[in-house]
C-alpha positions as a LaTeX table, in Angstrom:
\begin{tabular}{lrrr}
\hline
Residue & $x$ (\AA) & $y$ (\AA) & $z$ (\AA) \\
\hline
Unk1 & $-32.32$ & 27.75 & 6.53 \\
Unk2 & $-30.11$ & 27.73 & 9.13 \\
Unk3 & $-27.22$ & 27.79 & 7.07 \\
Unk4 & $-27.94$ & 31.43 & 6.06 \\
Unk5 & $-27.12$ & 32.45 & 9.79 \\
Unk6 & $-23.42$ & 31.59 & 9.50 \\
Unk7 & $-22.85$ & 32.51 & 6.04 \\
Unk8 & $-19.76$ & 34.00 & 7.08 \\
Unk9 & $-18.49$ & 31.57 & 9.30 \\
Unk10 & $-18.48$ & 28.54 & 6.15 \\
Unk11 & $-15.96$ & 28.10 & 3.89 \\
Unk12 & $-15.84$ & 28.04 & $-0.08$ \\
Unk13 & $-16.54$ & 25.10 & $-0.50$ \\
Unk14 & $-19.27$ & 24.74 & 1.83 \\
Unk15 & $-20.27$ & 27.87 & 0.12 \\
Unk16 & $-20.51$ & 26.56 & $-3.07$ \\
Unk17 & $-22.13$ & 23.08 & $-2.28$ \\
Unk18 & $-24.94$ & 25.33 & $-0.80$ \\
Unk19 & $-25.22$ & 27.38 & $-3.42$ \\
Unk20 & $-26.27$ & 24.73 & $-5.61$ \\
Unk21 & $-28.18$ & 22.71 & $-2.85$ \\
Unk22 & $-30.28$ & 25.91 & $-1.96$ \\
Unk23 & $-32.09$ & 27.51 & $-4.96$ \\
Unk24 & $-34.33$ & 29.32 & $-3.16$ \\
Unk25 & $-31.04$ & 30.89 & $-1.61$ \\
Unk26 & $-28.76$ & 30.21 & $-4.33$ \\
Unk27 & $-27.61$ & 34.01 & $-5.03$ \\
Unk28 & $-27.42$ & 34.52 & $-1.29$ \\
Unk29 & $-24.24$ & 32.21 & $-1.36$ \\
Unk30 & $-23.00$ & 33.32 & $-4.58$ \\
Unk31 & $-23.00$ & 36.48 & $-3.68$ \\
Unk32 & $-20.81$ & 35.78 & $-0.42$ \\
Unk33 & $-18.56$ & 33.52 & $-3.08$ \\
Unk34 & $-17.80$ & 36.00 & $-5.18$ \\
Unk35 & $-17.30$ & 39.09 & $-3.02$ \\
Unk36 & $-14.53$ & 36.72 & $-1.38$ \\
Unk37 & $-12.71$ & 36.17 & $-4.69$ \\
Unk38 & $-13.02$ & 39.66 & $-5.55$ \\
Unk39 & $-11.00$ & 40.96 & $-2.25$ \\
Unk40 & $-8.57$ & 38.20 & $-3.06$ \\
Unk41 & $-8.16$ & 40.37 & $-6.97$ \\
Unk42 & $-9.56$ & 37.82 & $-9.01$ \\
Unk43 & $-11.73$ & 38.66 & $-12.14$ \\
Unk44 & $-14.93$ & 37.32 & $-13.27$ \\
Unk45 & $-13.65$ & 35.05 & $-14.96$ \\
Unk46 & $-10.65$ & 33.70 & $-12.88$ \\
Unk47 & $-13.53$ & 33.43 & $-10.21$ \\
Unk48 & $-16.36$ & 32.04 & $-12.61$ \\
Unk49 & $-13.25$ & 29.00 & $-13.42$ \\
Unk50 & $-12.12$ & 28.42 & $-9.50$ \\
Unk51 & $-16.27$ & 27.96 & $-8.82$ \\
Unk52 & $-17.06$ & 25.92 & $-11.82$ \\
Unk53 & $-13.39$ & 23.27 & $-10.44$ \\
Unk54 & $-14.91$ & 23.17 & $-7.34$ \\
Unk55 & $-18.04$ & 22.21 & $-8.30$ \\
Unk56 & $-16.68$ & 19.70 & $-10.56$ \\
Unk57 & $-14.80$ & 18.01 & $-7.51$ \\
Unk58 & $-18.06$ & 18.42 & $-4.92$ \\
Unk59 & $-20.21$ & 16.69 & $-8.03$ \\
Unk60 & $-17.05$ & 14.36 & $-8.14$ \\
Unk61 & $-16.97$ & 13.43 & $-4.48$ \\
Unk62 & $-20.38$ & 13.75 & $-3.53$ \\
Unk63 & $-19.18$ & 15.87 & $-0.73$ \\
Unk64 & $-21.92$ & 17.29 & 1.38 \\
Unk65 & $-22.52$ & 19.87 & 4.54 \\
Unk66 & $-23.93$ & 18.27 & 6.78 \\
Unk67 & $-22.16$ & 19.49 & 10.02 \\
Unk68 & $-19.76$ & 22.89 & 9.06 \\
Unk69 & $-16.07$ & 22.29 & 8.72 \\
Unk70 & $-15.62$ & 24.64 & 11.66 \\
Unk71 & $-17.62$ & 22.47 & 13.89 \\
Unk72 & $-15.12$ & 19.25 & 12.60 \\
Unk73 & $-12.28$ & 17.89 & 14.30 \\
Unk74 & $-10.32$ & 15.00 & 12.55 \\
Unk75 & $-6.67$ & 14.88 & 13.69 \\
Unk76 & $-7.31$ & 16.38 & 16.50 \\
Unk77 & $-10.63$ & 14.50 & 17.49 \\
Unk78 & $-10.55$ & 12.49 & 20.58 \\
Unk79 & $-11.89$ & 9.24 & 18.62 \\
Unk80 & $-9.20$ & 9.52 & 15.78 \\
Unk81 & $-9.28$ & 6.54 & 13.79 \\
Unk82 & $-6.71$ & 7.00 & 10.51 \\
Unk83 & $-8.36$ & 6.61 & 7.11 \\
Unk84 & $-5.87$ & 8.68 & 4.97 \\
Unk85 & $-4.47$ & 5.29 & 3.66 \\
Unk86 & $-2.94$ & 6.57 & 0.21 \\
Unk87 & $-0.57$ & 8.60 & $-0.99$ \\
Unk88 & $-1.12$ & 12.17 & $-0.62$ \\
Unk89 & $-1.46$ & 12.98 & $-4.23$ \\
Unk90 & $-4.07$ & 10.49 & $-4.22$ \\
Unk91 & $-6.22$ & 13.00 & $-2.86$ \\
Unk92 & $-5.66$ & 15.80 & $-5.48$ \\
Unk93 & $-6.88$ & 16.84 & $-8.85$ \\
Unk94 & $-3.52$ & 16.00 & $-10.55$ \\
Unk95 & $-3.40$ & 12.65 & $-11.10$ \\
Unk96 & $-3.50$ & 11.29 & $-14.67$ \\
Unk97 & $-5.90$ & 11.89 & $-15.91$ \\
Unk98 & $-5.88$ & 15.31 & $-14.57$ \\
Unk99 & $-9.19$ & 16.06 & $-12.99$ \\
Unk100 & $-11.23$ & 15.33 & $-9.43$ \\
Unk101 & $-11.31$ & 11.51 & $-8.45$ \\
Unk102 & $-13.87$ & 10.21 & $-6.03$ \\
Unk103 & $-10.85$ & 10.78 & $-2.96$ \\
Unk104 & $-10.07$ & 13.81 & $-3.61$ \\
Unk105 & $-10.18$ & 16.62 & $-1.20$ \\
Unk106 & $-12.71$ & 19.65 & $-2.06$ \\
Unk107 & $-10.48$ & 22.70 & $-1.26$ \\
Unk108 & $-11.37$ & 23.82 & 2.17 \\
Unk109 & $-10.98$ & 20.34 & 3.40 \\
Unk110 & $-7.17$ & 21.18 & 1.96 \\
Unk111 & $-7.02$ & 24.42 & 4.57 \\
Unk112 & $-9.09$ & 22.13 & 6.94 \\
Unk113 & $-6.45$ & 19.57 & 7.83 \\
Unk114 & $-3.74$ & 22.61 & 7.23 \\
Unk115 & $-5.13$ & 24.38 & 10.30 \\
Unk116 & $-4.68$ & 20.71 & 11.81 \\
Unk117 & $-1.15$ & 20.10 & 11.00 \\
Unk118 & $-0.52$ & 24.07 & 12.57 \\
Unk119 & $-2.10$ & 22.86 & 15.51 \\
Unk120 & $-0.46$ & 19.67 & 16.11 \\
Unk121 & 3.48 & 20.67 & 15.10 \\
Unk122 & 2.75 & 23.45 & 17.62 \\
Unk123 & 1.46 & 20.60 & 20.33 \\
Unk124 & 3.95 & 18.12 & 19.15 \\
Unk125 & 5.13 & 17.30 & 22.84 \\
Unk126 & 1.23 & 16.93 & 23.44 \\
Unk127 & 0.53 & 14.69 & 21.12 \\
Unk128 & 0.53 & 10.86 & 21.75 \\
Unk129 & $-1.16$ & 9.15 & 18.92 \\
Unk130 & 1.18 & 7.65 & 16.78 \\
Unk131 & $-1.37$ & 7.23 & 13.98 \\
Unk132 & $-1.90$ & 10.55 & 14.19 \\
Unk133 & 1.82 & 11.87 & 14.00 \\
Unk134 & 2.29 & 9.17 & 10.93 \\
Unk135 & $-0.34$ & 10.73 & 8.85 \\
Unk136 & 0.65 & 13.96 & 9.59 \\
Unk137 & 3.83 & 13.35 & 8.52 \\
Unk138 & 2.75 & 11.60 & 5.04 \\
Unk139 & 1.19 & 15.17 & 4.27 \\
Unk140 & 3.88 & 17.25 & 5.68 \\
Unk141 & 6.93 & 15.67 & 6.18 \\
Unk142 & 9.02 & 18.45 & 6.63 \\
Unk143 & 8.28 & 22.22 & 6.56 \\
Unk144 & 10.00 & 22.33 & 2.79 \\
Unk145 & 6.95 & 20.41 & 1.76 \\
Unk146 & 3.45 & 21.30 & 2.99 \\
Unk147 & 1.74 & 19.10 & 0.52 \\
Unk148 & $-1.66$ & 20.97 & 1.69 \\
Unk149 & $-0.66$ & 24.03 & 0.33 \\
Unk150 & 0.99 & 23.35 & $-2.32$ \\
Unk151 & $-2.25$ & 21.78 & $-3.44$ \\
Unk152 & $-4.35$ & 24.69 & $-3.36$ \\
Unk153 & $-2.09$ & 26.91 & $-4.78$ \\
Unk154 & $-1.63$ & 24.71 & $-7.84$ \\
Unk155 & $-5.31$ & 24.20 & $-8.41$ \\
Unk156 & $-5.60$ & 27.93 & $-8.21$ \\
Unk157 & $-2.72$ & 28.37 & $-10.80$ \\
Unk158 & $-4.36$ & 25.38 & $-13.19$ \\
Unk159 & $-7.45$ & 26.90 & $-13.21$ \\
Unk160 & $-5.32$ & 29.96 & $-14.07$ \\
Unk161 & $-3.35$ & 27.97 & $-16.88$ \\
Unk162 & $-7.04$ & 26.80 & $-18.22$ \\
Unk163 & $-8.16$ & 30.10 & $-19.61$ \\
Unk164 & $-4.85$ & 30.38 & $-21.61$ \\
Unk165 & $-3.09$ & 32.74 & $-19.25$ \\
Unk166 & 0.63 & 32.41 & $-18.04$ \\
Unk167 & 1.15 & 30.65 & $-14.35$ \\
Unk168 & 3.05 & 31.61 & $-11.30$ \\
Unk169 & 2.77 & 35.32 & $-12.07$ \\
Unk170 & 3.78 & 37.64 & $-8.73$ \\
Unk171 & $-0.13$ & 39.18 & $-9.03$ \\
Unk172 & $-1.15$ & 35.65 & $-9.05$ \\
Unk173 & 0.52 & 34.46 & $-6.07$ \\
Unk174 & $-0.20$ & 37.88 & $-4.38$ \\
Unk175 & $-4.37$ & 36.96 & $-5.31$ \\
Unk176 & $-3.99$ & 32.68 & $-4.24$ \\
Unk177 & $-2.33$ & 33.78 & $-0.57$ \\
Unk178 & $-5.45$ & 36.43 & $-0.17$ \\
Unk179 & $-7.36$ & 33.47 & $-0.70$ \\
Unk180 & $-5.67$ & 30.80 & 1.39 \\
Unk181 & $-4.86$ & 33.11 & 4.47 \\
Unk182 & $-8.07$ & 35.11 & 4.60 \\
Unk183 & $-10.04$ & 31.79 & 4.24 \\
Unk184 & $-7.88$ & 29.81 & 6.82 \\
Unk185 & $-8.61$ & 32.71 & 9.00 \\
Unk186 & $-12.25$ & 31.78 & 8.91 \\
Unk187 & $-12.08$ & 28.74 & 10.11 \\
Unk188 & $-9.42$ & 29.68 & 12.95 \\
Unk189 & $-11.59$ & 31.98 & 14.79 \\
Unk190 & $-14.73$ & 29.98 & 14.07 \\
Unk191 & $-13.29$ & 26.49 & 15.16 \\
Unk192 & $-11.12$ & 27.71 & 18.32 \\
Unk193 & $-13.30$ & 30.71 & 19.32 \\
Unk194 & $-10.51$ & 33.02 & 19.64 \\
Unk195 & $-11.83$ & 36.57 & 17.88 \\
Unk196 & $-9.31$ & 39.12 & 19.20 \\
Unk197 & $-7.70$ & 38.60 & 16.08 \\
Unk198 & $-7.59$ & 40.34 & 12.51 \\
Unk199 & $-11.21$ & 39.98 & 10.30 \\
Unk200 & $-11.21$ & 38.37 & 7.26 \\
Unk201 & $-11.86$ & 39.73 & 4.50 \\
Unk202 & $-11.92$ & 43.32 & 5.52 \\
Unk203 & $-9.04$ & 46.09 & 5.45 \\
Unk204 & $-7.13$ & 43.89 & 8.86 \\
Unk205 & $-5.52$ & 41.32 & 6.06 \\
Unk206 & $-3.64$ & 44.37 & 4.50 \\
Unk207 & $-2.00$ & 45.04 & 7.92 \\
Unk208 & $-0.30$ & 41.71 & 8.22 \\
Unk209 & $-0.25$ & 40.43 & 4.96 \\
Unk210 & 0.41 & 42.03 & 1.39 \\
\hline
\end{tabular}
């Protein structure tokens, strides 16, 4: 499967759609899945929860790979056409009733459009499309509130909450930034082909981050 090439170069979610796509390569993926959360300091099961949530919201949204996130553009794609019509916590797992809705964002498409909004605020004066500066702005409209981000971290910390443990711990931030920066990383060097950069997931995140 050609998927197994670039193991390293998909993100968790992509990861974990695969993994229960491809049973003839099912532990291949879960093995990739779980050393990941392991560098990040989570336990089995802290990482056992975050999989089983994920899968939940692929299930949920019938997300699918078809072409890897890396490979995506959507802000920044030269045919942008806006479809991000509704609120922004629309397209998390907190609405009531808590739990995934059929908008909401599987969690790398969360660090997908992060990596977007990086891009564009750094190419504002670039940047012509209105639509795509109004959008932006719905899910970041100031650097005080990176709605993104805040997303994934408090999925990370309900999962947490779930197995009856406390939230917002200084060991559990330390463990959801290993996981947000190391797997943002992935998709930076992957999507703009710039590699003269740290490795994720090795001993180079400790230098910067940490």
């Amino acid at each position: 499967m050609e998927y197994l090439r670039k193991t390293k170069k998909l993100l968790f979610s992509e990861l974990v759609y695969l993994m229960c796509e491809d049973e003839d390569n099912a532990d291949i993926y879960e093995k990739e899945i779980l050393k990941r959360l392991i560098f990040c300091g989570f336990d089995d099961e802290m990482s056992k929860s975050i999989i089983k949530y994920e899968i939940d919201i692929i299930e949920k949204t019938n997300f699918k790979v078809d072409i890897p996130l890396y490979k995506q553009k959507y802000w920044l794609s030269d045919n942008f056409k806006p479809k991000l019509n509704l609120d922004p916590e629309s397209y998390g797992v907190f609405q009531k009733p808590i739990g995934p809705k059929e908008n909401t964002f599987v969690t790398s498409f969360l660090l997908f459009l992060d990596d977007e909004i990086g891009y564009i605020i750094t190419h504002l004066d670039n940047i012509k499309n209105k639509d795509v500066l109004k959008e932006v702005k719905k899910f970041m409209p100031d650097e005080k509130h990176p709605w993104l981000q805040h997303e994934f971290f408090n999925r990370i910390n309900y999962y947490n909450y779930l197995l009856g443990r406390k939230q917002k711990t200084k060991e559990l931030e330390i463990k959801e930034k290993r996981f947000f920066y190391n797997e943002l990383q992935i998709l930076f060097i992957n999507k703009y082909k710039i590699h003269d950069t740290w490795l994720p997931y090795s001993d180079d995140y400790f230098k910067i981050y940490d």
